[in-house]
N, CA, C and O atoms as a printed pandas DataFrame, in Angstrom:
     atom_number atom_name residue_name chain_id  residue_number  x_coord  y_coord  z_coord
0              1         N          UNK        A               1    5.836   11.075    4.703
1              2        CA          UNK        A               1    5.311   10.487    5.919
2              3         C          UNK        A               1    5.935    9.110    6.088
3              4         O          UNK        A               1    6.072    8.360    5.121
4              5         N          UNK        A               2    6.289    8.799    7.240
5              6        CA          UNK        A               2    7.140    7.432    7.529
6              7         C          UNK        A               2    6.287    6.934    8.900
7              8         O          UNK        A               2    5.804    7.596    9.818
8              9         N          UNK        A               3    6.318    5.207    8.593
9             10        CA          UNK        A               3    5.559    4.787   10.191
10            11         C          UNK        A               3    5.252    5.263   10.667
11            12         O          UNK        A               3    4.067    5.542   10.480
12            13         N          UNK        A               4    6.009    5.915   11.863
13            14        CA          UNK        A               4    6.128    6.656   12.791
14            15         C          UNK        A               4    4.990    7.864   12.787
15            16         O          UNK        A               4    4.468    8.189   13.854
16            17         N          UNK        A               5    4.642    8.487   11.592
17            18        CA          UNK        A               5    3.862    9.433   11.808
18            19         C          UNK        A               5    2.517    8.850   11.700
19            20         O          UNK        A               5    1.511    9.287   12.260
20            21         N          UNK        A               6    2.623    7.318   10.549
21            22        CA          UNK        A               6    1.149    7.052   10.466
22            23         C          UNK        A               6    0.748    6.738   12.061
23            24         O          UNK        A               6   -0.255    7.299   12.503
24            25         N          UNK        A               7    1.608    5.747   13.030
25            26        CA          UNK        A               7    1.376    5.428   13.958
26            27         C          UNK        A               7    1.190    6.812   15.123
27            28         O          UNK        A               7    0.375    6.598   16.021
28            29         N          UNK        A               8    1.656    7.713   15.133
29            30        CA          UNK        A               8    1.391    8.773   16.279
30            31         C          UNK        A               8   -0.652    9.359   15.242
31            32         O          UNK        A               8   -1.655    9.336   15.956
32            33         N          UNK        A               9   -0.757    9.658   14.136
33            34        CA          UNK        A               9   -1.886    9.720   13.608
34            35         C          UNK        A               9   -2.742    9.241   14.320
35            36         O          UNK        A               9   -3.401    9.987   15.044
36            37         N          UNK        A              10   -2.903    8.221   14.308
37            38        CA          UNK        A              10   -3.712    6.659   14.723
38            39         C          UNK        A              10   -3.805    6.734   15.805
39            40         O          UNK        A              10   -4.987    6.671   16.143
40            41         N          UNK        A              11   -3.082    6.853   16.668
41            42        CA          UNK        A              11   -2.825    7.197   18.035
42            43         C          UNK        A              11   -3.780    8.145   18.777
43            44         O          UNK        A              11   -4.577    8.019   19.706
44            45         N          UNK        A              12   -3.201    9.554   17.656
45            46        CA          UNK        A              12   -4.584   10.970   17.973
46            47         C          UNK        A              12   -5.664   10.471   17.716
47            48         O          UNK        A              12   -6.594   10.514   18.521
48            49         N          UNK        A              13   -5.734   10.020   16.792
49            50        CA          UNK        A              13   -7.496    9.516   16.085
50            51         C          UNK        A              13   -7.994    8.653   17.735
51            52         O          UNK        A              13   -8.845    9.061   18.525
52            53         N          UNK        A              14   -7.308    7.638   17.837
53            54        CA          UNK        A              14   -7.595    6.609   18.952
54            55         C          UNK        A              14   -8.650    7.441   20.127
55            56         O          UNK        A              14   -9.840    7.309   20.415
56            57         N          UNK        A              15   -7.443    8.434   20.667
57            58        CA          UNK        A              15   -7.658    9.128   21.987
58            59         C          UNK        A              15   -8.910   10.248   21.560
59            60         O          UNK        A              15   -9.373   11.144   22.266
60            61         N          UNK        A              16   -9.163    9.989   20.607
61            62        CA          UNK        A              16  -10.292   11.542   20.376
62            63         C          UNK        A              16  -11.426   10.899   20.153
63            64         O          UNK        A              16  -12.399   11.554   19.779
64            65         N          UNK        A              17  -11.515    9.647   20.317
65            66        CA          UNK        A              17  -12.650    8.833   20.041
66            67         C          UNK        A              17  -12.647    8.170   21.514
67            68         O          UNK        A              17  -11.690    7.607   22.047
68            69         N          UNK        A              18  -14.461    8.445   22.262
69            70        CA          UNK        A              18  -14.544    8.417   23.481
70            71         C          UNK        A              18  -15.140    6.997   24.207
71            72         O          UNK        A              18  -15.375    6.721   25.384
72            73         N          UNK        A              19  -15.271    6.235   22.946
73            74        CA          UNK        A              19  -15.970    4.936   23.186
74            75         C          UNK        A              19  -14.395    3.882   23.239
75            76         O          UNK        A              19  -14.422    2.739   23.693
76            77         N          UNK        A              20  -13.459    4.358   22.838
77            78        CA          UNK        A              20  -12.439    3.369   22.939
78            79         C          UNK        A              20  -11.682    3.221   24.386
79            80         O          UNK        A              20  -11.752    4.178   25.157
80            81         N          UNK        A              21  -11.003    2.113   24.751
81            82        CA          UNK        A              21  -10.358    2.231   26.109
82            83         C          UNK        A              21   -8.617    2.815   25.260
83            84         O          UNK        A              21   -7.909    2.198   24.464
84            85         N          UNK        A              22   -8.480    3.853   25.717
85            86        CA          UNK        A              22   -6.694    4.171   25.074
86            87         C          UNK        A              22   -6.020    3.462   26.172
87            88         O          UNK        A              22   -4.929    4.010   26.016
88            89         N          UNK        A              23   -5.867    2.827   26.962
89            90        CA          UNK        A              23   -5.228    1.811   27.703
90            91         C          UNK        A              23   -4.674    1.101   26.499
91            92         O          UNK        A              23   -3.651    1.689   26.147
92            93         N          UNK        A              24   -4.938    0.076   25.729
93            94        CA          UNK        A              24   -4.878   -0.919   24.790
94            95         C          UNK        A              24   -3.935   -0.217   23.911
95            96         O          UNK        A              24   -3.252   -1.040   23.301
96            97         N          UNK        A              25   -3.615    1.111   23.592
97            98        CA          UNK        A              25   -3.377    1.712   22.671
98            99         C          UNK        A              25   -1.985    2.436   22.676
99           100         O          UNK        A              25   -2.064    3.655   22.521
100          101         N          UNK        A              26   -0.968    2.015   22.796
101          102        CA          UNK        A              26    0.163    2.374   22.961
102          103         C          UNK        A              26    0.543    2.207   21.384
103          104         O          UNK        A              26   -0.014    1.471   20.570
104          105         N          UNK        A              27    1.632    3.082   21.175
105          106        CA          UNK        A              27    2.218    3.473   19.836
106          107         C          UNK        A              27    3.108    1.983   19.629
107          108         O          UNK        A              27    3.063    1.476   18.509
108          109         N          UNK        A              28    3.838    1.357   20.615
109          110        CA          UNK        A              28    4.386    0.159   20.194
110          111         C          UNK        A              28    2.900   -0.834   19.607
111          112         O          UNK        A              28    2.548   -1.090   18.456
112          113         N          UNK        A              29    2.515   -1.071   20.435
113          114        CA          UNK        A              29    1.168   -1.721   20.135
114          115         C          UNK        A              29    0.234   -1.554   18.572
115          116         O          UNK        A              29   -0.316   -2.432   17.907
116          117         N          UNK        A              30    0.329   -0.092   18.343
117          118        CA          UNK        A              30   -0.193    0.357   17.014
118          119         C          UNK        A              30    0.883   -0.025   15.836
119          120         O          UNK        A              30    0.604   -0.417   14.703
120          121         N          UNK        A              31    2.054    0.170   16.341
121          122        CA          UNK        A              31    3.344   -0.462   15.306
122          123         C          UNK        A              31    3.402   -1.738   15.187
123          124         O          UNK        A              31    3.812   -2.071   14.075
124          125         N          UNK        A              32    3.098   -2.803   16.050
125          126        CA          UNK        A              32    2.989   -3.899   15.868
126          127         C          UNK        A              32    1.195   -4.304   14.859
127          128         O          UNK        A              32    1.186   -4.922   13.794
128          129         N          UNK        A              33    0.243   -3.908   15.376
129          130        CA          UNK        A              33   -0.648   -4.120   14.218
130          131         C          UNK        A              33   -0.633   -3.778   13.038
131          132         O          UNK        A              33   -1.177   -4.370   12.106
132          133         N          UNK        A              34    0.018   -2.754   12.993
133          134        CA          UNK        A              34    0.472   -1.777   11.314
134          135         C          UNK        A              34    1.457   -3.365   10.591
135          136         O          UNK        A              34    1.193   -3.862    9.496
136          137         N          UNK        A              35    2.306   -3.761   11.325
137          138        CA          UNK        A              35    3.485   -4.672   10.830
138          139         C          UNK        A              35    2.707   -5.990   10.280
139          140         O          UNK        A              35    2.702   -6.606    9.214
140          141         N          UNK        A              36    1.947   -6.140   11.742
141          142        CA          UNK        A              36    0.989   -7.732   11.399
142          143         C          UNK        A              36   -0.443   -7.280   10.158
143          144         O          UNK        A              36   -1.243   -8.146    9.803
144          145         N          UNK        A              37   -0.506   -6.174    9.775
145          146        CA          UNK        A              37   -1.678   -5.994    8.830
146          147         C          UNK        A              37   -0.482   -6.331    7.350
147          148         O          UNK        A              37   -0.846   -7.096    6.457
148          149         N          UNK        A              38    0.375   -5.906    7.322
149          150        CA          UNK        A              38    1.136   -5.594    6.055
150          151         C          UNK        A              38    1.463   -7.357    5.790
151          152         O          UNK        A              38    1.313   -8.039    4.777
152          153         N          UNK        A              39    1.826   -7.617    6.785
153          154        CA          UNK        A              39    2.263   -9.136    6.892
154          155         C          UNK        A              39    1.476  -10.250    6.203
155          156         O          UNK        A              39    1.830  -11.198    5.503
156          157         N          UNK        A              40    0.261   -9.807    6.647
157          158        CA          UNK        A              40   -0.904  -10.874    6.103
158          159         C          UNK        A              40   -1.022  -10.131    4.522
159          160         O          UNK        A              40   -1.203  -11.030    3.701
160          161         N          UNK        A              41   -0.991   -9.270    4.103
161          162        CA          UNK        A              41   -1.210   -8.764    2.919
162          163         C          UNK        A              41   -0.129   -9.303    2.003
163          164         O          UNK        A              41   -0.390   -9.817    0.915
164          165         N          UNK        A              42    1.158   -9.157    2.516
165          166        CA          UNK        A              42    2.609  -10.020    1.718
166          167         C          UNK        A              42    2.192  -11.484    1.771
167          168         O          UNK        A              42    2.242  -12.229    0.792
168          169         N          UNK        A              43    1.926  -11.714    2.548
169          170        CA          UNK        A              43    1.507  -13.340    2.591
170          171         C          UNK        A              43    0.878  -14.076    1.845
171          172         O          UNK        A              43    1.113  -15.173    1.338
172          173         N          UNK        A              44   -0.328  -13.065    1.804
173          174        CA          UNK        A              44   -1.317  -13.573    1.102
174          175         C          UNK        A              44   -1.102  -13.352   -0.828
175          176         O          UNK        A              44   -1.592  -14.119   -1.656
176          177         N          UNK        A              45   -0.176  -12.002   -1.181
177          178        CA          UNK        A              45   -0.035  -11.892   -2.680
178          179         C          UNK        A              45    0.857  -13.154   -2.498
179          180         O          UNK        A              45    0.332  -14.070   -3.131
180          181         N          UNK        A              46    2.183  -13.629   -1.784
181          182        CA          UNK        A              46    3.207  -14.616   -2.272
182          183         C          UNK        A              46    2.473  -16.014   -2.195
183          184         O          UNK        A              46    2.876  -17.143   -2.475
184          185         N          UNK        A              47    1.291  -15.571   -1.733
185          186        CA          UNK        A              47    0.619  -17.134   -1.902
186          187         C          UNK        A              47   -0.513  -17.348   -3.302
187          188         O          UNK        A              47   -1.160  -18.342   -3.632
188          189         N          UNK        A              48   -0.429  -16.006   -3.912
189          190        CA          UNK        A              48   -1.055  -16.167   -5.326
190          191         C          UNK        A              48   -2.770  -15.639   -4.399
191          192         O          UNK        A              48   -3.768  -15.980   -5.035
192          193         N          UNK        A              49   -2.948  -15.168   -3.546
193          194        CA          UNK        A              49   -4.201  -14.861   -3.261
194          195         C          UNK        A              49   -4.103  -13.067   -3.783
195          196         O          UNK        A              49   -3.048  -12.434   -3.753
196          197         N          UNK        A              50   -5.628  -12.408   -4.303
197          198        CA          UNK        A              50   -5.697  -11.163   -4.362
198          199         C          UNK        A              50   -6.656  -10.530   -3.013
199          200         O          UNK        A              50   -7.712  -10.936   -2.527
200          201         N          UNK        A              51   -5.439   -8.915   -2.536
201          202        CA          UNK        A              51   -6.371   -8.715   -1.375
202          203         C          UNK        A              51   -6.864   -7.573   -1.381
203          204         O          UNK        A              51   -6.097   -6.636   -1.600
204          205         N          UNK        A              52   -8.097   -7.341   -1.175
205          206        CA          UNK        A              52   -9.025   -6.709   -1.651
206          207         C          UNK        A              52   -9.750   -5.744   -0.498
207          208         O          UNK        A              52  -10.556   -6.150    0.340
208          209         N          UNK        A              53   -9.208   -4.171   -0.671
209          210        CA          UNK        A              53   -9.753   -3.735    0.631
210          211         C          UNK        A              53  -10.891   -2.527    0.109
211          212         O          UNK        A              53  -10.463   -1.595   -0.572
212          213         N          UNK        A              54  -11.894   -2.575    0.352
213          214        CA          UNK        A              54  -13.380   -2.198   -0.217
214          215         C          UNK        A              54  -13.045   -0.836   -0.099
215          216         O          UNK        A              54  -12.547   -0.505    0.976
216          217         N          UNK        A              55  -13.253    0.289   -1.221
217          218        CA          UNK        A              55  -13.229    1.463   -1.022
218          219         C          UNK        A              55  -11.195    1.899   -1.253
219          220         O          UNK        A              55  -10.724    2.834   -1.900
220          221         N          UNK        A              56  -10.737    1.246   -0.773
221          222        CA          UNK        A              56   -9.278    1.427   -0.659
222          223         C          UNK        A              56   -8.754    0.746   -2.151
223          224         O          UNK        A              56   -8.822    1.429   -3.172
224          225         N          UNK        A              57   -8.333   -0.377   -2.177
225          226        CA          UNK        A              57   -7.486   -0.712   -4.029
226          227         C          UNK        A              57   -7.458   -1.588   -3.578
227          228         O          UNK        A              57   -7.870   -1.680   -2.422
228          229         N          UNK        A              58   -6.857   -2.908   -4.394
229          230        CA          UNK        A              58   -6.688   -4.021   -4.149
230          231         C          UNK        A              58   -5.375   -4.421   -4.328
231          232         O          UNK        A              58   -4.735   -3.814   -5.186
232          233         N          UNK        A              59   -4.809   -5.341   -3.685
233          234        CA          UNK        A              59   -3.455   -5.737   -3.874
234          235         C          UNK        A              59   -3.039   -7.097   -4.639
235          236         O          UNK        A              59   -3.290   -8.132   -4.021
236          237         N          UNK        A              60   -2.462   -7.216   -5.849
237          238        CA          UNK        A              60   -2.567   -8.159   -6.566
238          239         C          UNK        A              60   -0.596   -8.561   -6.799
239          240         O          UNK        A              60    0.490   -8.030   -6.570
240          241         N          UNK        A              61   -1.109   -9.718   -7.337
241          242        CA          UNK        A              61    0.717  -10.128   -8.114
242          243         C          UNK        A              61    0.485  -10.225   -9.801
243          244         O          UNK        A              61   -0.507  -10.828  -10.210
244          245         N          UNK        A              62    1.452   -9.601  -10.775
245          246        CA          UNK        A              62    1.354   -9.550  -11.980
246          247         C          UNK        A              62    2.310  -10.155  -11.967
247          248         O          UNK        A              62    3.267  -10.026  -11.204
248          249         N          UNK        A              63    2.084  -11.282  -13.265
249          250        CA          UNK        A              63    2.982  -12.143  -14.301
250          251         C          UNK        A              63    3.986  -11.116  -15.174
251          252         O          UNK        A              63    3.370  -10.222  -15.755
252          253         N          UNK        A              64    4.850  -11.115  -15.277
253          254        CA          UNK        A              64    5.605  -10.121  -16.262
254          255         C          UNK        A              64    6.506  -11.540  -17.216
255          256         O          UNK        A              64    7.234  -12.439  -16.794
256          257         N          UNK        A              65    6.043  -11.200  -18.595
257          258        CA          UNK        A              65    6.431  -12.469  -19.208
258          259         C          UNK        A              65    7.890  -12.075  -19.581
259          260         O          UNK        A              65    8.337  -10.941  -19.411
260          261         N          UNK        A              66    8.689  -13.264  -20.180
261          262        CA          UNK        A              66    9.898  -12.924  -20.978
262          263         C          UNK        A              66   10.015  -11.841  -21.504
263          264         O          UNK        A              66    8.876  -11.482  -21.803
264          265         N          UNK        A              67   11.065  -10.754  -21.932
265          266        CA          UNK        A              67   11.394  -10.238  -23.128
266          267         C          UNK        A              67   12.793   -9.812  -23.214
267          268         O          UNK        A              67   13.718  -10.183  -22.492
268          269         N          UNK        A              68   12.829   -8.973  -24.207
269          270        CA          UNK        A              68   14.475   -9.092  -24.916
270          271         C          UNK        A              68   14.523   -6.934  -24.153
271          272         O          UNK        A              68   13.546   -6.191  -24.060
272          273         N          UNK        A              69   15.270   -6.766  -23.966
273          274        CA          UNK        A              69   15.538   -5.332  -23.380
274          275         C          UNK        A              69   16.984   -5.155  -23.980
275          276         O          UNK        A              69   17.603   -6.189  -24.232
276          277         N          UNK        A              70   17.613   -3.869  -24.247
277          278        CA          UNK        A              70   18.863   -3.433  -24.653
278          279         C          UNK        A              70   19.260   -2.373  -23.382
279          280         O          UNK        A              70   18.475   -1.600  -22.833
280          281         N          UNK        A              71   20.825   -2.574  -23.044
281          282        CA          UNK        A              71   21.322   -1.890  -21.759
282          283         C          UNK        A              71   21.973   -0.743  -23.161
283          284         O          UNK        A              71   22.593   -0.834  -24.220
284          285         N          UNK        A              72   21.308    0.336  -22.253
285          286        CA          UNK        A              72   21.559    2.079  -23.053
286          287         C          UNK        A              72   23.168    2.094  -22.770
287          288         O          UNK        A              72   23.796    2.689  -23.645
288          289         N          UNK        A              73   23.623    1.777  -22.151
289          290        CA          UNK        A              73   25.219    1.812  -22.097
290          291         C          UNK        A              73   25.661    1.056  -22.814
291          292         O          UNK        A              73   26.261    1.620  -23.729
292          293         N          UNK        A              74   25.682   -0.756  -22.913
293          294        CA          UNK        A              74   26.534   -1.318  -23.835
294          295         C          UNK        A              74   25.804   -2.049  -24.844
295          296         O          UNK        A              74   26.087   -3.192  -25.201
296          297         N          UNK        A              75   24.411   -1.020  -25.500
297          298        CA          UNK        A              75   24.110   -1.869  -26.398
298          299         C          UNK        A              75   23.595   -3.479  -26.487
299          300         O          UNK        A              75   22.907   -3.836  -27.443
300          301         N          UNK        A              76   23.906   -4.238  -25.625
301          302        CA          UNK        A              76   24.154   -5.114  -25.427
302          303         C          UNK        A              76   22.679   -5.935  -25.200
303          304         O          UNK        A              76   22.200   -5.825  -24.072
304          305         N          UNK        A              77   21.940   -6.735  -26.175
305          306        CA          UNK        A              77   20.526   -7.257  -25.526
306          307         C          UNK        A              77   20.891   -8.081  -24.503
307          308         O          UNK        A              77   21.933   -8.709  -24.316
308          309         N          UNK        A              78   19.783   -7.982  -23.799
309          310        CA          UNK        A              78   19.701   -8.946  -22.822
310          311         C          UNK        A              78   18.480   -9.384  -22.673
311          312         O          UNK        A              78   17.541   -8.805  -23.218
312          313         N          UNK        A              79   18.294  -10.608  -21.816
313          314        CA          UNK        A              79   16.608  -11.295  -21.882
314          315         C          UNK        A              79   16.737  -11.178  -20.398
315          316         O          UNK        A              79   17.724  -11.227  -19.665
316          317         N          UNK        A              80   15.338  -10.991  -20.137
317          318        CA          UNK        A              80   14.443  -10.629  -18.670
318          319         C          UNK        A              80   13.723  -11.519  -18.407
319          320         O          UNK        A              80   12.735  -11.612  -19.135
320          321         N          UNK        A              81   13.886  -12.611  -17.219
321          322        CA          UNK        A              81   13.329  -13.558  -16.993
322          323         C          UNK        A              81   11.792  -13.230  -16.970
323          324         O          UNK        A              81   11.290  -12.109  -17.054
324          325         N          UNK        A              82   11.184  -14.365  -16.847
325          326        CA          UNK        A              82    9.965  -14.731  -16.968
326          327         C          UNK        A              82    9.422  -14.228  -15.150
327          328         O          UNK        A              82    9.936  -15.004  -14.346
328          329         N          UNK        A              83    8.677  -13.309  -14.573
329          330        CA          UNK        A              83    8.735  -13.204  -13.201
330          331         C          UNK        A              83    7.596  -11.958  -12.535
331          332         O          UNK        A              83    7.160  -10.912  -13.015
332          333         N          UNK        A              84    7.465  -12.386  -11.719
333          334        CA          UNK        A              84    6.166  -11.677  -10.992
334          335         C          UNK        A              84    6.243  -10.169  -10.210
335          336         O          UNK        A              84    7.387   -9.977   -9.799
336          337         N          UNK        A              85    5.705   -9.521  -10.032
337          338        CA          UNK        A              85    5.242   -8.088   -9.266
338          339         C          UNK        A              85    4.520   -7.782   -8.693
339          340         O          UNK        A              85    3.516   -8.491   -8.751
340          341         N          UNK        A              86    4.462   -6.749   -7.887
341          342        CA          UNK        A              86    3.411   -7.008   -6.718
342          343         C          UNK        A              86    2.772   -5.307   -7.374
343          344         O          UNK        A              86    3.437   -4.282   -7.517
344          345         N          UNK        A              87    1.323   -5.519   -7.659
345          346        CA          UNK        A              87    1.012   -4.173   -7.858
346          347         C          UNK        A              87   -0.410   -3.782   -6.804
347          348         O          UNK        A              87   -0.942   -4.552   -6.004
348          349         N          UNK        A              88   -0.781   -2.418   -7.088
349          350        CA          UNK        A              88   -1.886   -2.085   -5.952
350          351         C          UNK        A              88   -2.678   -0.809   -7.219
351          352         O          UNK        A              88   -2.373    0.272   -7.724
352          353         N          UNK        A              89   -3.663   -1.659   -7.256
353          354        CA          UNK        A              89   -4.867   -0.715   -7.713
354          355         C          UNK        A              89   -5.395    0.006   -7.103
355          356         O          UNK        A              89   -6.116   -0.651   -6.353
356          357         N          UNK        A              90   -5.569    1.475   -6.840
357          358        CA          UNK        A              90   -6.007    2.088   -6.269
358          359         C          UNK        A              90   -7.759    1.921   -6.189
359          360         O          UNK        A              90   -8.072    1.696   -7.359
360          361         N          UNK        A              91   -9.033    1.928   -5.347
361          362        CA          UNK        A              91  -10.403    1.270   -5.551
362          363         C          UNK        A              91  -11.217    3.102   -6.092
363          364         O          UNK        A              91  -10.693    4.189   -6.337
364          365         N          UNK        A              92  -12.310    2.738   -6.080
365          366        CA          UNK        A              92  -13.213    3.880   -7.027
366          367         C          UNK        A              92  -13.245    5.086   -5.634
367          368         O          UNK        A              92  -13.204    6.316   -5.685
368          369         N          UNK        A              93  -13.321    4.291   -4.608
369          370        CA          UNK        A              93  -13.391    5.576   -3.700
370          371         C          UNK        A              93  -12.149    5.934   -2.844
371          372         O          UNK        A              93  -12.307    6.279   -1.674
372          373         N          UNK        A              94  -11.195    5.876   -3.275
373          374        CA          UNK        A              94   -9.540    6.430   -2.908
374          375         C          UNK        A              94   -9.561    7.107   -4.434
375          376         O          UNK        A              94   -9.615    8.326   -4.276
376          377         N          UNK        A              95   -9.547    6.885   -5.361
377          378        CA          UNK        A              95   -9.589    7.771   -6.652
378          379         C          UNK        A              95  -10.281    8.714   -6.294
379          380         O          UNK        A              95   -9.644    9.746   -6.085
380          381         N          UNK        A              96  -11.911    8.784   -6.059
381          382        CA          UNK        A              96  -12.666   10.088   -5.837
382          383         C          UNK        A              96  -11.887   11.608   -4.898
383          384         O          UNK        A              96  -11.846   12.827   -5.066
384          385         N          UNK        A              97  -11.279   10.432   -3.717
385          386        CA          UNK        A              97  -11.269   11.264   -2.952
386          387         C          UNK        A              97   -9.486   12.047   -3.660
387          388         O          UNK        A              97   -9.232   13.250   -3.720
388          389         N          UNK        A              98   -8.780   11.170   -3.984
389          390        CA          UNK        A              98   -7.310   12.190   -4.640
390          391         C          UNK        A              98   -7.501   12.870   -5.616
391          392         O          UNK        A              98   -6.613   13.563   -6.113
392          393         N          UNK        A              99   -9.422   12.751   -6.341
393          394        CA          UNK        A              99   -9.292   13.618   -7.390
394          395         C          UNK        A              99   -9.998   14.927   -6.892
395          396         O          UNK        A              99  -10.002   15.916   -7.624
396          397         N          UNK        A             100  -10.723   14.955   -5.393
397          398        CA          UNK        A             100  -11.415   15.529   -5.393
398          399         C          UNK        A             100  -10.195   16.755   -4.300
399          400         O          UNK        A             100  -10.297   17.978   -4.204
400          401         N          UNK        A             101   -9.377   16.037   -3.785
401          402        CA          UNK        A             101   -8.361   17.169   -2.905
402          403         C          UNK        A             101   -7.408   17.846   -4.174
403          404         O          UNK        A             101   -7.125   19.032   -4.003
404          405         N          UNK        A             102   -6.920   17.233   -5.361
405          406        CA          UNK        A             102   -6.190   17.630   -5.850
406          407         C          UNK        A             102   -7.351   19.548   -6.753
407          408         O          UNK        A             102   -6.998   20.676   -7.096
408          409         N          UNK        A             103   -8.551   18.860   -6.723
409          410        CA          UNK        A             103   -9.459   19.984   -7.315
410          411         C          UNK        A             103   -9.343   21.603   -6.490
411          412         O          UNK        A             103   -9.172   22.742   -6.923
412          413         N          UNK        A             104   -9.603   20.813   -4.592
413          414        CA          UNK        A             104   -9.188   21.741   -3.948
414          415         C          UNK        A             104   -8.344   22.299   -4.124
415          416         O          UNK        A             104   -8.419   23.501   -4.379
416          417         N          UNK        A             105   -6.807   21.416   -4.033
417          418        CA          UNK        A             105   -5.231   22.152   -4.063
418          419         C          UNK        A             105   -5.191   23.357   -5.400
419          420         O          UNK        A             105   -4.705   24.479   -5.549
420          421         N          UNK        A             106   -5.719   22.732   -5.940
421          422        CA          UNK        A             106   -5.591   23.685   -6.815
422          423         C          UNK        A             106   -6.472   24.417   -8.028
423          424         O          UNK        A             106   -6.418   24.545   -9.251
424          425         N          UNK        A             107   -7.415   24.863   -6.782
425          426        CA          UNK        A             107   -8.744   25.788   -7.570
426          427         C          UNK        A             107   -7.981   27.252   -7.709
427          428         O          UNK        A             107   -7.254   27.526   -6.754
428          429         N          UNK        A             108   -8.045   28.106   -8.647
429          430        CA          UNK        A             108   -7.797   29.536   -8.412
430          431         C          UNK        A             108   -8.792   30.470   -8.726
431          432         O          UNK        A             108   -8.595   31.670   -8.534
């Protein structure tokens, strides 16, 4: 699945729900909030903040300290700077629910 499909998704969801005005709701429009949600989320890990979406995982930055690594081709150690990562915990109820479709997928 790429943008594009989350945004046409979102889109159906929009129009099938009868309390919303779909005027407001154009697929450029949904691509631009998709962009400005991700935005504030990058923003906020490169600013050392953790972001935390209830039910969904949280989005954090990990410290990855020094160490010594060997390249499988030339043998050769090398040291790995001292430097950060961006990881995403999945939350208790996005787990339930991938453990509970994967049960479906594959009951026999």
């Amino acid at each position: 699945m790429i943008k594009a499909d989350i945004v046409s998704q979102i889109q159906n969801k929009i129009y099938q729900d009868p309390t919303i005005s779909k005027s407001d709701f154009s697929q450029k429009s949904i691509s631009m909030v998709i962009d400005h949600f991700f935005d504030v989320i990058k923003e906020n890990i490169v600013a050392g903040n953790r972001v935390e979406l209830r039910g969904f995982g949280v989005f954090d930055l990990k410290v990855k300290e020094m160490k010594k690594t060997i390249n499988p081709k030339t043998k050769e150690v090398m040291l790995i700077e001292k430097h950060s990562v961006p990881v995403f915990r999945p939350g208790q109820g996005f787990k339930s629910i991938a453990r509970e479709s994967f049960k479906e997928i594959n009951k026999k």
